[in-house]
PQR file of N, CA, C, O and H, with PARSE charges and radii, in Angstrom:
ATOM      1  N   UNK A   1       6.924  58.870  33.024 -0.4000 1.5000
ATOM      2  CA  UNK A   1       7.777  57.723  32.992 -0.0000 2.0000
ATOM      3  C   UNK A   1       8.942  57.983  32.036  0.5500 1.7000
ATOM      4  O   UNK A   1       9.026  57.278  31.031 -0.5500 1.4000
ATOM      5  N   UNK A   2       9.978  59.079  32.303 -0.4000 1.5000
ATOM      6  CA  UNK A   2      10.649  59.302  31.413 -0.0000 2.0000
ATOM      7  C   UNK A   2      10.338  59.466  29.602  0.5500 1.7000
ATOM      8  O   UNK A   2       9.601  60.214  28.958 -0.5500 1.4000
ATOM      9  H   UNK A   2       9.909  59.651  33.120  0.4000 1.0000
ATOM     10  N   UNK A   3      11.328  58.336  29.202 -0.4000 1.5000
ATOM     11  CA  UNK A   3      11.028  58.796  27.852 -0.0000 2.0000
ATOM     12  C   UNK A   3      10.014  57.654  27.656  0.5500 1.7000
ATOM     13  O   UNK A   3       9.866  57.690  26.434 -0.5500 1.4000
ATOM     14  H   UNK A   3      11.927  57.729  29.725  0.4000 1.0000
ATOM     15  N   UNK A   4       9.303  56.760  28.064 -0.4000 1.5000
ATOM     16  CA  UNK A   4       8.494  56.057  27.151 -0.0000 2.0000
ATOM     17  C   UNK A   4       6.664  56.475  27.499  0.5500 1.7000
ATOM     18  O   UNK A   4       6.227  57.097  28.468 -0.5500 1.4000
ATOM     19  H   UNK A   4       9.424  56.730  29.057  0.4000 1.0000
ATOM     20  N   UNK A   5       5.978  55.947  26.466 -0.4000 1.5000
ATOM     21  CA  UNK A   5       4.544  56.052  26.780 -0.0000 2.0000
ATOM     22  C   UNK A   5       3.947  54.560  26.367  0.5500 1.7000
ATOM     23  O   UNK A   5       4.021  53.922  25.317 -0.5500 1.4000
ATOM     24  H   UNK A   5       6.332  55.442  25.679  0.4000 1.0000
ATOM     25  N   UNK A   6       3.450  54.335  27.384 -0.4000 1.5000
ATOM     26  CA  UNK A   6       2.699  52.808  27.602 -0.0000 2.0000
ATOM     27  C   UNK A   6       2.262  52.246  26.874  0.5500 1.7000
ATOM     28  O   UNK A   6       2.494  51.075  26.575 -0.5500 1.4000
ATOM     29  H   UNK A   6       3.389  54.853  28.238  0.4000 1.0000
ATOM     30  N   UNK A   7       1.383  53.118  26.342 -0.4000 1.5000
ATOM     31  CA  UNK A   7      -0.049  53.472  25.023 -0.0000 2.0000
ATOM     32  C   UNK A   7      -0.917  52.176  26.401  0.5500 1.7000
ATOM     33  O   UNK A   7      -0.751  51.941  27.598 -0.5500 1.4000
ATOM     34  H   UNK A   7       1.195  54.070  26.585  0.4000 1.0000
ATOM     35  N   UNK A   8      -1.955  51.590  25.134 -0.4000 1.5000
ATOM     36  CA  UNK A   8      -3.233  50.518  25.662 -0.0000 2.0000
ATOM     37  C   UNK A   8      -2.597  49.028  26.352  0.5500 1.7000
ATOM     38  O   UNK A   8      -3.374  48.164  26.761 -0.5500 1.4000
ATOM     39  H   UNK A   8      -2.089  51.782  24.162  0.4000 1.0000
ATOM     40  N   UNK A   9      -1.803  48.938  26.388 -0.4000 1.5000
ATOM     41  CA  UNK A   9      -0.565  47.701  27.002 -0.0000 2.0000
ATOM     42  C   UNK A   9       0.481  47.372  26.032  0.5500 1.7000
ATOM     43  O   UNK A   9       0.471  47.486  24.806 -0.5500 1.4000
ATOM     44  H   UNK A   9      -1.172  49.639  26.057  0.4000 1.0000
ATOM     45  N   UNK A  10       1.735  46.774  27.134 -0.4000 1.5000
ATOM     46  CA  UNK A  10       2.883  46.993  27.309 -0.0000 2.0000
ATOM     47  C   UNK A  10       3.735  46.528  25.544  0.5500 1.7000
ATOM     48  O   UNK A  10       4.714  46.970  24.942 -0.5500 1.4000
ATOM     49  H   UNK A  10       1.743  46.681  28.130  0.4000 1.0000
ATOM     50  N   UNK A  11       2.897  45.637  25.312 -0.4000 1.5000
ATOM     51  CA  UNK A  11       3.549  45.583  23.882 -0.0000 2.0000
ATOM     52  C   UNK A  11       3.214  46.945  22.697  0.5500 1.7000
ATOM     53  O   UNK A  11       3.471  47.019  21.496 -0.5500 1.4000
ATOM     54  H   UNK A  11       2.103  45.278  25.801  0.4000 1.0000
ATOM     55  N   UNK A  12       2.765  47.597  23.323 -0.4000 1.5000
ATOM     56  CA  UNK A  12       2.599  49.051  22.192 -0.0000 2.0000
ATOM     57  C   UNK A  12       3.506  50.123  22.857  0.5500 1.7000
ATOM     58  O   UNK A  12       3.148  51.276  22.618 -0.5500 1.4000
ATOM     59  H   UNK A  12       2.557  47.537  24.300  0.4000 1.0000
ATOM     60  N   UNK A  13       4.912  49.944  23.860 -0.4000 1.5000
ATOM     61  CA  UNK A  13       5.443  50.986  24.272 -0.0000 2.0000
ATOM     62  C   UNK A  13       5.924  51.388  23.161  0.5500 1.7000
ATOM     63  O   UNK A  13       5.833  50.643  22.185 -0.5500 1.4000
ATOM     64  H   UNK A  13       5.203  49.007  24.053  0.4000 1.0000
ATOM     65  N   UNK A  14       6.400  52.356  23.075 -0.4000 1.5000
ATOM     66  CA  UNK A  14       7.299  53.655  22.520 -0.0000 2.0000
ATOM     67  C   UNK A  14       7.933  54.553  23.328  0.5500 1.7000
ATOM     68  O   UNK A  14       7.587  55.106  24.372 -0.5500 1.4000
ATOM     69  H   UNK A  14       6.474  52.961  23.868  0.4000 1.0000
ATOM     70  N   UNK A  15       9.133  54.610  22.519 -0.4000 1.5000
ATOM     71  CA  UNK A  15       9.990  55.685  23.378 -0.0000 2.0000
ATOM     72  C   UNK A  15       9.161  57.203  22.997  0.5500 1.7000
ATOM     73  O   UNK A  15       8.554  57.225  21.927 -0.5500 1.4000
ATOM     74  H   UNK A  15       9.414  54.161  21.671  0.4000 1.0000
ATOM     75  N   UNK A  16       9.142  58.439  23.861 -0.4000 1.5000
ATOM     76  CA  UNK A  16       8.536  58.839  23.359 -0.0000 2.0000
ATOM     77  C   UNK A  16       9.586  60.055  22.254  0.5500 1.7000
ATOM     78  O   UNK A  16       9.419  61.149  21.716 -0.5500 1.4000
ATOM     79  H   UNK A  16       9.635  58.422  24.731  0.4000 1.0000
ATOM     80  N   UNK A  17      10.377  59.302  22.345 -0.4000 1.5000
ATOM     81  CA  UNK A  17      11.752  60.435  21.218 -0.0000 2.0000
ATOM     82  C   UNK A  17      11.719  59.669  19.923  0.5500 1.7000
ATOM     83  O   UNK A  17      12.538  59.758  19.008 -0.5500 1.4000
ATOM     84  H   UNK A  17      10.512  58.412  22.781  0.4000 1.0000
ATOM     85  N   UNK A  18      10.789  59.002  19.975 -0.4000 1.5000
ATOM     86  CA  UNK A  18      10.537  58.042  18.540 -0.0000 2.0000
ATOM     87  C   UNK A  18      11.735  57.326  18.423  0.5500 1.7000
ATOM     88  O   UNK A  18      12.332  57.573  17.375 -0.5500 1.4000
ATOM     89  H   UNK A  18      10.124  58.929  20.718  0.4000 1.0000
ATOM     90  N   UNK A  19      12.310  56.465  19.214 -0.4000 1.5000
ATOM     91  CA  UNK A  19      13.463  55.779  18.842 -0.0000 2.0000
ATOM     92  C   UNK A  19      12.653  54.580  18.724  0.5500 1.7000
ATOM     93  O   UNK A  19      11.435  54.640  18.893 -0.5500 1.4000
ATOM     94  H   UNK A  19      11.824  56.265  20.065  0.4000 1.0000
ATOM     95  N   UNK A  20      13.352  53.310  18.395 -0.4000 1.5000
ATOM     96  CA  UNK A  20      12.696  52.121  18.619 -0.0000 2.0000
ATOM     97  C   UNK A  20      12.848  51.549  19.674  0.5500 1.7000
ATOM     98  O   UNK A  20      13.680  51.780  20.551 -0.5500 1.4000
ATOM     99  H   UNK A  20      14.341  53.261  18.258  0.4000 1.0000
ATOM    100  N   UNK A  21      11.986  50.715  19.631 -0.4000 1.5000
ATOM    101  CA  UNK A  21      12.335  49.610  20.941 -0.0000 2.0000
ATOM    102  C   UNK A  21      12.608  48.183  20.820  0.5500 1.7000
ATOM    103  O   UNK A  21      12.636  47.802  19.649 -0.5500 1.4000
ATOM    104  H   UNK A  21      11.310  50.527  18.919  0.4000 1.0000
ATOM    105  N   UNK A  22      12.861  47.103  21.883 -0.4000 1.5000
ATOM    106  CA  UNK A  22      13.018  46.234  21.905 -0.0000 2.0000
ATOM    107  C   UNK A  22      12.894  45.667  23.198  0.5500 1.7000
ATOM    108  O   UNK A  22      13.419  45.928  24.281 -0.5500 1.4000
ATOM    109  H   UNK A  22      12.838  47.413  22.834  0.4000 1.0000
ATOM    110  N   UNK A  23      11.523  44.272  22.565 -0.4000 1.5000
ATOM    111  CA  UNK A  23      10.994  44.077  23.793 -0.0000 2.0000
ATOM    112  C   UNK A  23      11.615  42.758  24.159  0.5500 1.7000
ATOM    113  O   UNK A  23      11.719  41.965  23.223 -0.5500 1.4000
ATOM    114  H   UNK A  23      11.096  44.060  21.686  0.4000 1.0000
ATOM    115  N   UNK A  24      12.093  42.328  25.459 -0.4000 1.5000
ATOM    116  CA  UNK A  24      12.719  41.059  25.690 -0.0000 2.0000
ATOM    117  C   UNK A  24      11.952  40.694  26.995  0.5500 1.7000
ATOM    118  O   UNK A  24      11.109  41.254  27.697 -0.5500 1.4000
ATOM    119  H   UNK A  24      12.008  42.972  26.219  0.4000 1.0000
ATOM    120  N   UNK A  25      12.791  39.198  27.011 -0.4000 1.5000
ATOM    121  CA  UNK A  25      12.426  38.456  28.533 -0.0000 2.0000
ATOM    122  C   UNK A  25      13.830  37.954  29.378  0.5500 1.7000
ATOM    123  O   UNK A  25      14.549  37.183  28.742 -0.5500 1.4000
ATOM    124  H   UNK A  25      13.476  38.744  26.441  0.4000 1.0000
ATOM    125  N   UNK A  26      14.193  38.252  30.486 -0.4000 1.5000
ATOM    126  CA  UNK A  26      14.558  37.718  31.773 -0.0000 2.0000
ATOM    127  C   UNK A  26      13.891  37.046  32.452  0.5500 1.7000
ATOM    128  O   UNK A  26      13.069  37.416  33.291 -0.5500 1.4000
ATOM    129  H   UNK A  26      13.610  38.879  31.003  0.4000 1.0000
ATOM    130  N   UNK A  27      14.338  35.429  31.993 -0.4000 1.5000
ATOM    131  CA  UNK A  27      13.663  34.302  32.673 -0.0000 2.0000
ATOM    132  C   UNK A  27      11.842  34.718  32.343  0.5500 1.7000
ATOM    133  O   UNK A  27      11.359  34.510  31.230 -0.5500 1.4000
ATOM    134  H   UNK A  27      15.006  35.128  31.312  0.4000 1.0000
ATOM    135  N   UNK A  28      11.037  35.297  33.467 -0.4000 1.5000
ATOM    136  CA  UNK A  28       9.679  35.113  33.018 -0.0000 2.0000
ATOM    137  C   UNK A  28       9.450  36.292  32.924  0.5500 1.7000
ATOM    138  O   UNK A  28       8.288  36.476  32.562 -0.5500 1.4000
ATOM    139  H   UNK A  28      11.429  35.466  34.371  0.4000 1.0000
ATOM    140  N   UNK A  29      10.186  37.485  33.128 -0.4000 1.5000
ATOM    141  CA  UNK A  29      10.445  38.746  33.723 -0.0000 2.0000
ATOM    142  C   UNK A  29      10.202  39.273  32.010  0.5500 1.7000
ATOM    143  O   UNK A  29      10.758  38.644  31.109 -0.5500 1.4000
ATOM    144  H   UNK A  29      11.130  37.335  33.423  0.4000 1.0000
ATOM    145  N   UNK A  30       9.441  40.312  31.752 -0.4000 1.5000
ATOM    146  CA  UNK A  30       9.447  40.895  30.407 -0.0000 2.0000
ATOM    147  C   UNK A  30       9.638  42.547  30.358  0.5500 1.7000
ATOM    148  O   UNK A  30       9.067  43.086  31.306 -0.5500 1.4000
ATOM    149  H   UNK A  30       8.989  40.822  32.483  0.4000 1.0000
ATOM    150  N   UNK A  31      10.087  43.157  29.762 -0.4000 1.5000
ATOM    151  CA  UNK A  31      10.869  44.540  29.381 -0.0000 2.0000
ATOM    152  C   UNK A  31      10.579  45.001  28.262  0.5500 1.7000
ATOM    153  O   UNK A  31       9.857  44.392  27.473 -0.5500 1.4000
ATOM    154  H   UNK A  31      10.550  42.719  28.992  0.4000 1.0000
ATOM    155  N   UNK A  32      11.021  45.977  28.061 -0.4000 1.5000
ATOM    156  CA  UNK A  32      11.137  47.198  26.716 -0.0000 2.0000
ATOM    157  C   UNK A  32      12.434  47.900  26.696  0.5500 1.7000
ATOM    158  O   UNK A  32      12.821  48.252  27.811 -0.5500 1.4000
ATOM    159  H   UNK A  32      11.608  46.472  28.702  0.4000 1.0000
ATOM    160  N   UNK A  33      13.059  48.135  25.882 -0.4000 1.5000
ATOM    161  CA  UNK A  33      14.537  48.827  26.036 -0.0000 2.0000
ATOM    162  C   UNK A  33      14.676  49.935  24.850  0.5500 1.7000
ATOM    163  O   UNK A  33      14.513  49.797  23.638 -0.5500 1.4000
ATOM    164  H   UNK A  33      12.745  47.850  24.976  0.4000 1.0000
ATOM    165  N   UNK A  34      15.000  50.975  25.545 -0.4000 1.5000
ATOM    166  CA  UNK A  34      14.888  51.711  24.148 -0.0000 2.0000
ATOM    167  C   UNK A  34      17.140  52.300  24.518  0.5500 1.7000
ATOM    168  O   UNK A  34      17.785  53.036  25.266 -0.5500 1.4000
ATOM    169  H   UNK A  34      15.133  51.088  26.530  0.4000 1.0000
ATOM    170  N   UNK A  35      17.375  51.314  23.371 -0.4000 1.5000
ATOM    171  CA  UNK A  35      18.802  51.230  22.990 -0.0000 2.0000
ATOM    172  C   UNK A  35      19.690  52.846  22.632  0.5500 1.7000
ATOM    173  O   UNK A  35      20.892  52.905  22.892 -0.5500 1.4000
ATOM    174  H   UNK A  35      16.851  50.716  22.764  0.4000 1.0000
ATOM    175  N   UNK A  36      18.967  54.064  22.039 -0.4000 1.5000
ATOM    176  CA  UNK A  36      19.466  55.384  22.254 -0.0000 2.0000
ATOM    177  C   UNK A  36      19.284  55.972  23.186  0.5500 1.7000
ATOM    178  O   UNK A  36      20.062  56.921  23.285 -0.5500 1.4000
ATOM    179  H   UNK A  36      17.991  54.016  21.828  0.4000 1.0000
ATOM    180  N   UNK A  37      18.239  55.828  24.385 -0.4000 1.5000
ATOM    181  CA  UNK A  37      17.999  56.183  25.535 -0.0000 2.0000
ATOM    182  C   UNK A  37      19.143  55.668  26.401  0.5500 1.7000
ATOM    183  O   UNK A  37      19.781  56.388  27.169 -0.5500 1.4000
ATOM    184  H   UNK A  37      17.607  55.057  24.304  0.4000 1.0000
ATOM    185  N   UNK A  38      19.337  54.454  26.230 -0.4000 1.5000
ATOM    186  CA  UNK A  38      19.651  53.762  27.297 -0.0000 2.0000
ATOM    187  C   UNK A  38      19.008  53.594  28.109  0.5500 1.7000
ATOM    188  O   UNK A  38      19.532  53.687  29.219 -0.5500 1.4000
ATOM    189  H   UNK A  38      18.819  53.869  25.606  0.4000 1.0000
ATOM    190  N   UNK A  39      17.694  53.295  28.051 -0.4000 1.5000
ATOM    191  CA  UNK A  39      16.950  53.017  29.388 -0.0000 2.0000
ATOM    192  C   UNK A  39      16.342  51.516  28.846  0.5500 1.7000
ATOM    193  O   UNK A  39      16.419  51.043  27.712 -0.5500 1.4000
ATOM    194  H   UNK A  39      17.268  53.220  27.149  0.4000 1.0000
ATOM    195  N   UNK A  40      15.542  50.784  30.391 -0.4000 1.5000
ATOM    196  CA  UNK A  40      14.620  49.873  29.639 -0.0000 2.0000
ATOM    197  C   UNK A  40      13.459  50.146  31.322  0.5500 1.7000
ATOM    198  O   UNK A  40      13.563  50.832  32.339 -0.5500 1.4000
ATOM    199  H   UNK A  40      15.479  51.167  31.312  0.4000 1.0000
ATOM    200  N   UNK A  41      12.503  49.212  30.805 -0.4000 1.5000
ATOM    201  CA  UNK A  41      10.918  49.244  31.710 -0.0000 2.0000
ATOM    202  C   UNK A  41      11.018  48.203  31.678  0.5500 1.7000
ATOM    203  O   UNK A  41      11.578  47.576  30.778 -0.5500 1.4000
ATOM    204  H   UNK A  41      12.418  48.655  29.979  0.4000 1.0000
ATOM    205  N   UNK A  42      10.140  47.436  33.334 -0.4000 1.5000
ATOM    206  CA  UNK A  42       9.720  46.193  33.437 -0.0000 2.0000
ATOM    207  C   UNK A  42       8.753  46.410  33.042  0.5500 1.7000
ATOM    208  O   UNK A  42       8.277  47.485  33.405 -0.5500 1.4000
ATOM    209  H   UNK A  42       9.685  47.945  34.065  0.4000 1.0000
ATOM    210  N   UNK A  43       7.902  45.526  32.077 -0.4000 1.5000
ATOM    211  CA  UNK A  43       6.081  45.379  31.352 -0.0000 2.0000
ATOM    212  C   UNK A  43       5.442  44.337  32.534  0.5500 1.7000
ATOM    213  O   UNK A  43       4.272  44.618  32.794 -0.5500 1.4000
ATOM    214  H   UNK A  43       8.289  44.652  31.783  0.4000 1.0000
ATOM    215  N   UNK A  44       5.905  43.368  33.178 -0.4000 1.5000
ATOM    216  CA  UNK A  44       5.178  42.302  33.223 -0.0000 2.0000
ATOM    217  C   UNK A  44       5.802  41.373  33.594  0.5500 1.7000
ATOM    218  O   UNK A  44       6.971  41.745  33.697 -0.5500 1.4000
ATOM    219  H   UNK A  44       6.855  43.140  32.967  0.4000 1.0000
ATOM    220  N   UNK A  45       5.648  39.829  33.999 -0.4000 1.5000
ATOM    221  CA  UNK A  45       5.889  38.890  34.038 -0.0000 2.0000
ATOM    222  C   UNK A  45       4.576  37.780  34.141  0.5500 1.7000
ATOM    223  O   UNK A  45       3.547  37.734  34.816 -0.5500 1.4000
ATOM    224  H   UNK A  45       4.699  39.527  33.915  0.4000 1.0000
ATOM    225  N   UNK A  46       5.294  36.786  32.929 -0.4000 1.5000
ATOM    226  CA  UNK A  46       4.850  35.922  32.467 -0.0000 2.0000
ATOM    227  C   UNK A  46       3.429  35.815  31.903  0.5500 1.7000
ATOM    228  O   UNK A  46       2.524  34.992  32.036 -0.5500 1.4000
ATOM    229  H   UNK A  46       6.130  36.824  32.380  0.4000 1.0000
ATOM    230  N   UNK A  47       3.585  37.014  31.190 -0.4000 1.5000
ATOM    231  CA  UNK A  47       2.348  37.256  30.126 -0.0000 2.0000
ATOM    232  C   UNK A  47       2.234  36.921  28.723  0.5500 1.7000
ATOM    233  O   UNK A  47       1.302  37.166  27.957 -0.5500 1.4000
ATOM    234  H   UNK A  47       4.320  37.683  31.082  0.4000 1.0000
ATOM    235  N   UNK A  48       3.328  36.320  28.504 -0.4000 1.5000
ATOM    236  CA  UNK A  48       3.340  35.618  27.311 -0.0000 2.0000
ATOM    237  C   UNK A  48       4.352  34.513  27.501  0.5500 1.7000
ATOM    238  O   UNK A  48       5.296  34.503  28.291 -0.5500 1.4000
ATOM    239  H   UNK A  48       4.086  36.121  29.127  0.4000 1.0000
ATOM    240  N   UNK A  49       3.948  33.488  26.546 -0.4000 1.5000
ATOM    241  CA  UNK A  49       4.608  32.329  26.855 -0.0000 2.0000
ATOM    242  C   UNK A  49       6.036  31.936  26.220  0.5500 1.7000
ATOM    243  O   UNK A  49       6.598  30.850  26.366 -0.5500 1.4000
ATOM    244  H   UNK A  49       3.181  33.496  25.904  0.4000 1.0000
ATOM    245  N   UNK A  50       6.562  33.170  25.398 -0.4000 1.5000
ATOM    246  CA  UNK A  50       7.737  32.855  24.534 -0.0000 2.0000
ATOM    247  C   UNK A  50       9.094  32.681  25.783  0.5500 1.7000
ATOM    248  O   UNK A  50      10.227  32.372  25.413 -0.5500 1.4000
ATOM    249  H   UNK A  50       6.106  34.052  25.279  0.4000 1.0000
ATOM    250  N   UNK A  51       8.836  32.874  26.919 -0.4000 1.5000
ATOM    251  CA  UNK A  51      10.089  33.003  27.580 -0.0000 2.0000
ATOM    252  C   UNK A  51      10.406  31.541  28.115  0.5500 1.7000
ATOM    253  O   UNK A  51      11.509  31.142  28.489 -0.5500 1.4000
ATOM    254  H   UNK A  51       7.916  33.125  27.220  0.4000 1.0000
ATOM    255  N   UNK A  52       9.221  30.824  28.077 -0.4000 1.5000
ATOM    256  CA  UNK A  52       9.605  29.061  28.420 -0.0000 2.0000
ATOM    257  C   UNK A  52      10.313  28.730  27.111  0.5500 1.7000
ATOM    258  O   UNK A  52      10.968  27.687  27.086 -0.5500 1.4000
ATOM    259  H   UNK A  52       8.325  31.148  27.773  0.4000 1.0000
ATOM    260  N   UNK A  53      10.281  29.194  26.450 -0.4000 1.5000
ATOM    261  CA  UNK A  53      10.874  28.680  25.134 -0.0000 2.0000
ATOM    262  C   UNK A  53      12.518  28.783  25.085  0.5500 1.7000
ATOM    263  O   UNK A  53      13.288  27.931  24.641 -0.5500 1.4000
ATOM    264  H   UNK A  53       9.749  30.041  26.471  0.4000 1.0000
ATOM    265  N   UNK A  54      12.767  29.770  25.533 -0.4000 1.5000
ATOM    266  CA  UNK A  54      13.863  30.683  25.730 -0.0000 2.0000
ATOM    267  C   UNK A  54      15.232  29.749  27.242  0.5500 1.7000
ATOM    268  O   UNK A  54      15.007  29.080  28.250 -0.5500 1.4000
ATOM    269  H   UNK A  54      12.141  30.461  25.893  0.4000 1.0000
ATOM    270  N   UNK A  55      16.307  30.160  26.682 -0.4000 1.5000
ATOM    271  CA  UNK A  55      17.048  29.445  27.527 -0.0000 2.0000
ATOM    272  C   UNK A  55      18.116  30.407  28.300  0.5500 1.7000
ATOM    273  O   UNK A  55      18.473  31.526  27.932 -0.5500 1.4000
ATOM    274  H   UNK A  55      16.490  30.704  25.863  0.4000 1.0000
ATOM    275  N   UNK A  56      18.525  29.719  29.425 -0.4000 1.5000
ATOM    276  CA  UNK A  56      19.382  30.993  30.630 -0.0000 2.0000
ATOM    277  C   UNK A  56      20.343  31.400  29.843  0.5500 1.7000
ATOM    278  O   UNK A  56      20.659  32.585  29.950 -0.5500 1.4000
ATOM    279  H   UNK A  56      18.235  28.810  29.724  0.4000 1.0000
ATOM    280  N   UNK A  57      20.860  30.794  29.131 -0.4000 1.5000
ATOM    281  CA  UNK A  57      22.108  31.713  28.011 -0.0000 2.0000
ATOM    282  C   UNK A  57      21.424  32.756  27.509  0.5500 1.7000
ATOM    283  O   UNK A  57      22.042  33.788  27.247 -0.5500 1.4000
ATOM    284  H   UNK A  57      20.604  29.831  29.044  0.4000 1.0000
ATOM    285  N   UNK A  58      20.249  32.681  27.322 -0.4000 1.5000
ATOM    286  CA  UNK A  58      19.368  33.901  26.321 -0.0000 2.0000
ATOM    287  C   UNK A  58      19.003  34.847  27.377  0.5500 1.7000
ATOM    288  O   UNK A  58      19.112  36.050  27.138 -0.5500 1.4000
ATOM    289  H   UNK A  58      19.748  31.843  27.535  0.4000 1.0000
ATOM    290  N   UNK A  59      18.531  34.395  28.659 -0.4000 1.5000
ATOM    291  CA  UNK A  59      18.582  35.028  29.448 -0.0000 2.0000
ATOM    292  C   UNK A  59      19.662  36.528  29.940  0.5500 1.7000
ATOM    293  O   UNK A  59      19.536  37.714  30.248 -0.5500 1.4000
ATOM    294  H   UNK A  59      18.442  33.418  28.853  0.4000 1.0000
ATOM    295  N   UNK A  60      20.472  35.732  29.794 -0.4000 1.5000
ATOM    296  CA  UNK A  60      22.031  36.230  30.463 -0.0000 2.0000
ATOM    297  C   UNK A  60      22.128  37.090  29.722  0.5500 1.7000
ATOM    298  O   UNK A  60      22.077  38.207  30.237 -0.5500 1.4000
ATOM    299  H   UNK A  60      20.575  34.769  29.544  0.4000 1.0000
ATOM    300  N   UNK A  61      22.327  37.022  28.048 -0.4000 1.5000
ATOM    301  CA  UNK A  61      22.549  37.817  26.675 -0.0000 2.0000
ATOM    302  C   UNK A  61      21.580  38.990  27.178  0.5500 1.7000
ATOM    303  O   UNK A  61      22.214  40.045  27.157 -0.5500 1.4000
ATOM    304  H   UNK A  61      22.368  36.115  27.630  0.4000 1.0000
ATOM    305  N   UNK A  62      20.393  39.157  27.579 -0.4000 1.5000
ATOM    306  CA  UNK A  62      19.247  39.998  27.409 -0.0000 2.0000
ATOM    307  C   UNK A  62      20.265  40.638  28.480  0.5500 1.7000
ATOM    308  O   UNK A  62      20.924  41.662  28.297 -0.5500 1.4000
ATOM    309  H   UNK A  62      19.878  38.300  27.596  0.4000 1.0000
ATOM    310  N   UNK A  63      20.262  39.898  29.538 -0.4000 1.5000
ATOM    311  CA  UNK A  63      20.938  40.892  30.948 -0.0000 2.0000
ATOM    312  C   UNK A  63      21.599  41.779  30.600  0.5500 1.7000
ATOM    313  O   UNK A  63      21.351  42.956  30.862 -0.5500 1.4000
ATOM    314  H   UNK A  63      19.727  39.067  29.686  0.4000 1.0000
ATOM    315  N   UNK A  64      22.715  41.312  29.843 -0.4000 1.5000
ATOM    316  CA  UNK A  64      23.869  42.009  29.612 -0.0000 2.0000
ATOM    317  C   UNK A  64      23.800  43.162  28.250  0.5500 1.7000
ATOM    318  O   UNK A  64      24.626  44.074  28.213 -0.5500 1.4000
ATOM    319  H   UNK A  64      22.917  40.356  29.630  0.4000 1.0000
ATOM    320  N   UNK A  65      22.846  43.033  27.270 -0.4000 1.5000
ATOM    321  CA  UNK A  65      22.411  43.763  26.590 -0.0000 2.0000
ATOM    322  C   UNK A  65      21.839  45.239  26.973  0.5500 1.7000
ATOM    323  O   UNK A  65      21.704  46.208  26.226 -0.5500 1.4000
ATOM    324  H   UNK A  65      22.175  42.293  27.300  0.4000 1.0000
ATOM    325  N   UNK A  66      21.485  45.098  28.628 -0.4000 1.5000
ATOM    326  CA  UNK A  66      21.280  46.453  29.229 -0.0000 2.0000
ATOM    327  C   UNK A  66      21.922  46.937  30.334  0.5500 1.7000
ATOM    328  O   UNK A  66      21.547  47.800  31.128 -0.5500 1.4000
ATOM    329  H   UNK A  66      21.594  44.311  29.235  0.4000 1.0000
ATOM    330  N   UNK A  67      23.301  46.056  30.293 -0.4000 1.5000
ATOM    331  CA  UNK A  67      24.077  46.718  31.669 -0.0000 2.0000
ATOM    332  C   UNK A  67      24.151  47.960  31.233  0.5500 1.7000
ATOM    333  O   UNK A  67      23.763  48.433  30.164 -0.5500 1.4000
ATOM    334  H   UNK A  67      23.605  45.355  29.649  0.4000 1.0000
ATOM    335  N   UNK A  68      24.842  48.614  32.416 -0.4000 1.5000
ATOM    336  CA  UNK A  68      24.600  50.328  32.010 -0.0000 2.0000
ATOM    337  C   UNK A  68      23.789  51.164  31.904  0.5500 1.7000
ATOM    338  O   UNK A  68      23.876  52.306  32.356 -0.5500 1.4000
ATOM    339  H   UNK A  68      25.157  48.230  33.284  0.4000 1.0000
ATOM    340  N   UNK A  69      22.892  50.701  31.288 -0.4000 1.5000
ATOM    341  CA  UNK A  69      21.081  51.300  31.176 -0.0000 2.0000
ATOM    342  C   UNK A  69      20.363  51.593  32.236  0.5500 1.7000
ATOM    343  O   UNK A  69      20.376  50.668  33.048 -0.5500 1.4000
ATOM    344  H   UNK A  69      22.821  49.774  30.921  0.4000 1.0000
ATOM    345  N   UNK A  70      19.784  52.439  32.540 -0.4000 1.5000
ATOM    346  CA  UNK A  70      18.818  53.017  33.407 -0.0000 2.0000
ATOM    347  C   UNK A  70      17.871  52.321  33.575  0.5500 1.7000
ATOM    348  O   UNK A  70      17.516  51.577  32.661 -0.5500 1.4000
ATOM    349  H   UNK A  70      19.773  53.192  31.881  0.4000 1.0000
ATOM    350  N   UNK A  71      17.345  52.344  34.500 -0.4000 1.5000
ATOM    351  CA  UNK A  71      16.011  50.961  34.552 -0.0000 2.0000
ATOM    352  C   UNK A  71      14.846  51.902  35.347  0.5500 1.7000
ATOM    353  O   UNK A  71      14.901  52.264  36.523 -0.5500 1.4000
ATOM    354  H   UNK A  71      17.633  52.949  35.243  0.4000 1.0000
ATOM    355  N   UNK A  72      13.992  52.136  34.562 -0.4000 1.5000
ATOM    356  CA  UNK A  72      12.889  53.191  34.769 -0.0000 2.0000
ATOM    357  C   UNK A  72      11.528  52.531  35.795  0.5500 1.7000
ATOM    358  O   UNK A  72      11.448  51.326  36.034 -0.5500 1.4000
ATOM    359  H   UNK A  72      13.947  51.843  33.607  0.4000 1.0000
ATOM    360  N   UNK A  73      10.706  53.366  36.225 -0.4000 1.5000
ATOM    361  CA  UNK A  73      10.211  52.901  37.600 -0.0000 2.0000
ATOM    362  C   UNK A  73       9.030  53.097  36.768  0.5500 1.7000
ATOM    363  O   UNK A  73       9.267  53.864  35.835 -0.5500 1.4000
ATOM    364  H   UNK A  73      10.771  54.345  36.031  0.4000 1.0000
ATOM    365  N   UNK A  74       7.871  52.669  36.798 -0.4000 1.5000
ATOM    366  CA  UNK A  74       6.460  52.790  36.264 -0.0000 2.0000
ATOM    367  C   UNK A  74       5.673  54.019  37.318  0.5500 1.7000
ATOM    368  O   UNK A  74       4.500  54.337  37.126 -0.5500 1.4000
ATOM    369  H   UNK A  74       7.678  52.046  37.556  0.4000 1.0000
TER
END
């Protein structure tokens, strides 16, 4: 899967170039982005509940936080 490794589930990814990550939500839709890669992974949807919390402006921000980025296939 390119540069990341899964590990035991999706909130323990890592890039595996040791960069950091950052995990977000699209609407119910949840990700990992590793920002020197430029890539990000879909983890999931609606496995945690912080994304009802969350509003389509925040949404949009996340979107656009990875235009450009590679979007990696599991």
């Amino acid at each position: 899967m390119a540069n990341f490794d899964l590990g035991e589930c999706f909130c323990e990814v890592k890039c595996k170039h040791g960069h950091e990550t950052r995990l977000f939500n699209i609407g119910r839709a949840h990700f990992v982005a590793c920002d020197r890669c430029r890539t990000y992974l879909w983890v999931g949807s609606n496995l945690m509940s912080g994304w009802r919390r969350e509003s389509e402006g925040v949404w949009r921000r996340n979107a656009r936080s990875v235009r450009g980025y590679r979007m990696l296939e599991c």
